[in-house]
C-alpha positions as CSV (number, residue, x, y, z in Angstrom):
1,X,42.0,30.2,22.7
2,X,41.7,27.0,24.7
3,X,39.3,29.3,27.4
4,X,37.1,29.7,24.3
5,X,37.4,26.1,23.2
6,X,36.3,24.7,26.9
7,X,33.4,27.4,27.4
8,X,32.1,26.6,23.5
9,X,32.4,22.9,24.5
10,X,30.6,23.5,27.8
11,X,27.9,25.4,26.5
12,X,27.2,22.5,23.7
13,X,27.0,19.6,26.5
14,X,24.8,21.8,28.3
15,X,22.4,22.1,25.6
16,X,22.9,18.5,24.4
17,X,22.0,17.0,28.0
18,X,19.1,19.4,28.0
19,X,16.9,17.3,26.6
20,X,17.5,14.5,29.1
21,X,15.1,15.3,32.1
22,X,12.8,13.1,33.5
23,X,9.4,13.2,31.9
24,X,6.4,10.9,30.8
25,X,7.6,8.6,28.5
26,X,6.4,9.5,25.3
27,X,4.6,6.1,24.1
28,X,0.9,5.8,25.4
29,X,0.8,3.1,28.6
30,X,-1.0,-0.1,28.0
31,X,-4.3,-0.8,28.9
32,X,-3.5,-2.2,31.9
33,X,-1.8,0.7,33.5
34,X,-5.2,2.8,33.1
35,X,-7.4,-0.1,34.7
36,X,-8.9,0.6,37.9
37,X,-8.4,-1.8,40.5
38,X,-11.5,-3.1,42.3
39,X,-10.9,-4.6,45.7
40,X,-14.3,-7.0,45.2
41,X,-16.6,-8.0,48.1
42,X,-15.0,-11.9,48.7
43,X,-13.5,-13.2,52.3
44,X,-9.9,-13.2,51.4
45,X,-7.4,-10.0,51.7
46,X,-5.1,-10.6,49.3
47,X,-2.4,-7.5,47.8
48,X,-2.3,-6.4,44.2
49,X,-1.3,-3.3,42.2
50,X,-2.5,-0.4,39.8
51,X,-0.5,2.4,38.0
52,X,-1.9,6.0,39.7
53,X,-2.0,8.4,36.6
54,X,-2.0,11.2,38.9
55,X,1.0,10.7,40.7
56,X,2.3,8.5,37.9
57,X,3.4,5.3,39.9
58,X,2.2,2.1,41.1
59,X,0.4,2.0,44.2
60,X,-0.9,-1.2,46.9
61,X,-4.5,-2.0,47.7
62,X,-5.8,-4.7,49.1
63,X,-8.8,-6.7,47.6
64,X,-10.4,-10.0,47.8
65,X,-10.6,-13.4,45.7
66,X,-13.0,-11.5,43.3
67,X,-11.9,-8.1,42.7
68,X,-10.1,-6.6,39.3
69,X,-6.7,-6.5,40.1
70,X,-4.4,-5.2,37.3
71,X,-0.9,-6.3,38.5
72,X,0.1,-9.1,41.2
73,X,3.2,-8.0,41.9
74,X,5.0,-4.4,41.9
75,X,7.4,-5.5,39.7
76,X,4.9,-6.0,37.0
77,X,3.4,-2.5,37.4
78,X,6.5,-0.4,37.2
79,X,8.0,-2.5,33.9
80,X,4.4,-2.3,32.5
81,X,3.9,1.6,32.8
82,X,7.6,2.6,33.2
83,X,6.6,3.9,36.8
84,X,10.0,4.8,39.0
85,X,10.9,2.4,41.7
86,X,8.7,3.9,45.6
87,X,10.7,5.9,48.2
88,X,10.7,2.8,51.1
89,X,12.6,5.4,53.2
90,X,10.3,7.0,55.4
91,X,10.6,11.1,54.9
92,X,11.5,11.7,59.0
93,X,14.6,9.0,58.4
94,X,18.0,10.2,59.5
95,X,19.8,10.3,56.0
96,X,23.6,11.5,56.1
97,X,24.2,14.4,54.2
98,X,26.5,12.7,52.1
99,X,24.1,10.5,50.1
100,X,22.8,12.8,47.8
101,X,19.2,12.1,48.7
102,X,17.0,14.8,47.7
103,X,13.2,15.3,49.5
C-alpha cells in the first residue's frame, strides 16, 4: 500500500514539474529587444547592447557617439527581454566535476 502511495505520488510531481522547462517567455518582448543596434560612423568606440532573437540573449558591440544603441548596459538588456545571464567561463576551463556545470 505505501509502495503504491509513493509511486502515485511520484508520478503526479513528475507530471506537475513537467510543465516547468525553460522556454521563451510567453509575453511578446518590448520594442527595444527587437531594435537593431547600429554602431554609427563617429570617432568614439563606446560599448552597448542588443537582445539576439536568434540565440535569444544579449550580445556586446561596439559603436560610436552616433550609432542606435538599444541598451547601455547588460543589465538593462537581460531584465528588458528576460535574456539568461552569459557563460563568462571560457568552454576549455578546467571545471571540477563536482559543480554540476553542464556544456
Amino acid at each position: 500500500m505505501r509502495s503504491t502511495l509513493l509511486i502515485t505520488t511520484l508520478a503526479a510531481a513528475g507530471f506537475a514539474l513537467a510543465g516547468c522547462q525553460s522556454v521563451p517567455a510567453a509575453h511578446p518582448l518590448p520594442a527595444t529587444c527587437k531594435q537593431a543596434p547600429e554602431a554609427g560612423n563617429g570617432q568614439a568606440k563606446l560599448t552597448g547592447f542588443y537582445y539576439d532573437q536568434d540565440s535569444r540573449s544579449c550580445k556586446s558591440f561596439a559603436y560610436s557617439d552616433n550609432g542606435t544603441v538599444p541598451f547601455q548596459d547588460l543589465s538593462q538588456c537581460m531584465a528588458a527581454c528576460y535574456a539568461p545571464a552569459p557563460d563568462l567561463m571560457p568552454d576549455d576551463a578546467d571545471v571540477p566535476a563536482d559543480t554540476g556545470r553542464v556544456k
